[in-house]
Each structure stands twice: as C-alpha cells, then as structure tokens.
N, C-alpha and C positions, 0 to 999 in steps of 0.2 A: 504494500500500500504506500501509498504518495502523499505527503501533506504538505503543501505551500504557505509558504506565509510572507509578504513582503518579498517575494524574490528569494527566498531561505527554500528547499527542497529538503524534507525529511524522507526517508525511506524506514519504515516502521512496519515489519512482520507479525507483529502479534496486536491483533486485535482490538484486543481490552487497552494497551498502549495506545492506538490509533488516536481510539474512541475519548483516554480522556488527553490525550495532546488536543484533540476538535475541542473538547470541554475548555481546558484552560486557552484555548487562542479565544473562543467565541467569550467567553468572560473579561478577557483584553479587551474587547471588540468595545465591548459594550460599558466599559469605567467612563468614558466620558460621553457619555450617548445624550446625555442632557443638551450638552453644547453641538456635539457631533452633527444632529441628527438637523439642523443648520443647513451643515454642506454637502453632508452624504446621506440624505433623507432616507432613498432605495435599501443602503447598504443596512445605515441601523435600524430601520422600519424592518427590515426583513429576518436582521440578525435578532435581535431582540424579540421575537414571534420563536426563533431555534432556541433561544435560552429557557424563553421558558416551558417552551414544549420537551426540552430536556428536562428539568426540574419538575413538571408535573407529570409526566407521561414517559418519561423516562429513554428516549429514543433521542438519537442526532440525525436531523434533517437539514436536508441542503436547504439555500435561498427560496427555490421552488417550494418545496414539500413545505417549509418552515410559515412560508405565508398562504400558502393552503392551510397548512393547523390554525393560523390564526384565524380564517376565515368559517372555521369550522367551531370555535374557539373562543374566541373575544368576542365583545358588545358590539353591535352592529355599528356605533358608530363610528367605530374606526376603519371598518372594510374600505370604503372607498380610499383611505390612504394603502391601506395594503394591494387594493386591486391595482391602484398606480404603480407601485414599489412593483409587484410580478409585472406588471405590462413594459413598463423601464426595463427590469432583468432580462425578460423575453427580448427584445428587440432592440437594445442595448441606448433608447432617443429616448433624453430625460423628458419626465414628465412635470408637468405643474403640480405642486403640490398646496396645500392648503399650510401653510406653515403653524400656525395655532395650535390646529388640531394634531399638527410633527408634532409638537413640543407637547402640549398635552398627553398625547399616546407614548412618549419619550418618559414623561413624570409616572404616569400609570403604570407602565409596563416595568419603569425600574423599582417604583415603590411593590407590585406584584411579588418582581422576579426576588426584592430584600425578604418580604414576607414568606417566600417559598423555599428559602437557606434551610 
C-alpha cells in the first residue's frame, strides 16, 4: 500500500499500519480547519465528513465515500456545501461556496469530531 502526503510517499505492508498512518494525517488535516476551511473549503468540507465517519463508524473513506457518509449522515443543512465539495472533487473546477455556512459546518463538525475523542 501507498500513502502520500505532501509529496512524502510511504510504502506501508501491513494494514492496521496503513489505516492509522490515514488516521493520524487526516487529524493533521483537520487542526486548523477553522481557518482552513477559508481557502481549501472542498478539501476540509470533505476531510472533516472522513474524520468523523472514522470516529463514529469506525471505517476510513476517501474524499468520495467520506462526503457520501456525510450526506447520508449530517443535518441537511449542510449537504449542499458537501454536494459542492464532491462536485469540485469530481471535476476538479472550484465551486462557489457559501462561506458562512464553511465556517459554520467547520465549528460543528470540529466541536462533533472533540465530543466523539
């Protein structure tokens, strides 16, 4: 197995290693998701939806799958920022986002993901 991170390439055989090297980067990901989520709305809207789908459900899913859990997951009012965040991913042309409601879903999902430690 392969895990990137900034340009860094791991090669990691075993599994259970893989899975929480993805743990502790997506935890990185997401320490300043407050401010973050700003300039890289897609990446922490989407990563922040795998964190906590790790902590409640206990799986690690990509960008894709992680904002599918959210949609299946979180209070509707956040979907349309997630439906953005997957349509941006998919077709890689940023999308508009509603910033408010970034920042909102940014405070909610990181107060969540503190309550779910």
């Amino acid at each position: 197995m392969l895990l990137s991170n900034t340009g860094m390439v791991l090669k990691i055989h075993s599994p259970v290693l893989f899975i929480l090297c993805m743990v502790f980067f997506l935890l990185t990901d997401i320490e300043g998701a407050h401010d973050d989520i700003l300039n890289s709305t897609m990446y922490i809207t989407l990563n922040l939806t795998r964190v906590l789908a790790y902590q409640k459900d206990n799986i690690v899913l990509s960008k894709k799958e992680g904002g599918e859990w959210g949609l299946a997951n979180l209070p509707v009012k956040y979907h349309s920022l997630i439906i953005s965040a997957l349509k941006e991913y998919a077709c890689g042309n940023p999308s508009q986002y509603n910033m408010e409601l970034a920042v909102e879903y940014a405070e909610c999902m990181l107060r969540e993901i503190q309550n779910n430690k």
